[in-house]
C-alpha positions in Angstrom: 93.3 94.6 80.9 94.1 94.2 84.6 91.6 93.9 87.5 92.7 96.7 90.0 91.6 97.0 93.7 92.3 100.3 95.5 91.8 99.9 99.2 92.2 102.3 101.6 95.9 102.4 103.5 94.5 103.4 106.8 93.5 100.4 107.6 95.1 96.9 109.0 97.1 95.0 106.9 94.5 92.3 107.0 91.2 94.2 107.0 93.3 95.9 103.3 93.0 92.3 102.2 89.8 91.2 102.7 88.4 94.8 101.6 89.8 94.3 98.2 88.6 90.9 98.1 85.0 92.3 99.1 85.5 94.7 96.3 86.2 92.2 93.6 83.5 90.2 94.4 81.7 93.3 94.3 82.7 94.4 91.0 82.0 90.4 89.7 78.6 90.7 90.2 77.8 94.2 89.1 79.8 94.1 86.0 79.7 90.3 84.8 80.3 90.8 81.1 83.7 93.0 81.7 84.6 90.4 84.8 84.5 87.7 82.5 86.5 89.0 79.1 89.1 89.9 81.9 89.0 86.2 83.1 89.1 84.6 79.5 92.1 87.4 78.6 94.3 88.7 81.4 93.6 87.0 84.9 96.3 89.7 86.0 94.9 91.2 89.7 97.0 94.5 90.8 96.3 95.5 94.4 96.8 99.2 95.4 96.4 102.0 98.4 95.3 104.9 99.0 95.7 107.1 102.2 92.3 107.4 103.8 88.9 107.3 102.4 88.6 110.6 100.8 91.3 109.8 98.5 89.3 106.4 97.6 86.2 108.8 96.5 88.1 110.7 94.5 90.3 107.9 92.8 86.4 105.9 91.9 85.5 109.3 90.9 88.5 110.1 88.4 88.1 106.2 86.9 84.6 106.6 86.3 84.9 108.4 83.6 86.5 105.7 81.7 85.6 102.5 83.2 82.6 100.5 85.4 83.9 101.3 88.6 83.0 99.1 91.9 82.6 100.2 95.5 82.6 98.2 98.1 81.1 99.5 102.0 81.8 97.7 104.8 78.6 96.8 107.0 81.2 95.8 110.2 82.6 99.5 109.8 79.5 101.7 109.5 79.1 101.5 105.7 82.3 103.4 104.7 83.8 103.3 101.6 87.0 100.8 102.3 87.9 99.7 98.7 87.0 99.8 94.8 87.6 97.5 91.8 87.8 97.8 88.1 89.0 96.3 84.8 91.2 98.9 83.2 94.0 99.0 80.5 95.0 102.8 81.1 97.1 104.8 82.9 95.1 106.3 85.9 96.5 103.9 88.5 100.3 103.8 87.9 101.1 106.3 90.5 99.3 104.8 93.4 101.4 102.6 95.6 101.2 99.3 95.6 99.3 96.8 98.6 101.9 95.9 101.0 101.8 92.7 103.8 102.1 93.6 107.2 105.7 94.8 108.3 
């Protein structure tokens, strides 16, 4: 089991950071049990993008029918959607790109 973010590629470098931290947090205190038997097991984090927003509704979507899913809304940027987390073992995520630092 892995603990994936998906954040959103449209935005900064840095604010693609801190979004997928938000989400993990996020997904920590809504789904403690899961967050836990990932920390005792795995501790492996994968960070990964998607192009905008609608892409990140569709991707929480899709995973939600196999896993607690967590979204995270950024007050600063009028509540939108900016990045999810999960624990997951499948094979939904491979194609997405992975996060990349600033350039």
């Amino acid at each position: 089991m892995r603990l994936y973010t998906v954040v959103r590629a449209d935005l900064s470098p840095a604010d693609q950071a801190v979004q997928s931290m938000h989400a993990s947090l996020e997904y920590a205190i809504q789904h403690p049990d899961r967050f836990k038997e990932w920390h005792a097991t795995s501790q492996t984090v994968v960070m990964l993008t998607v192009p905008n927003v609608d892409w990140l509704h569709l991707t929480a979507h899709k995973l939600e029918y196999a896993v607690p899913v967590a979204r995270f809304r950024e007050p600063d940027m009028g509540n939108q959607l900016t990045a999810i987390a999960c624990v997951y073992g499948g094979s939904k995520l491979r194609k997405l790109p992975l996060l990349r630092g600033g350039e």
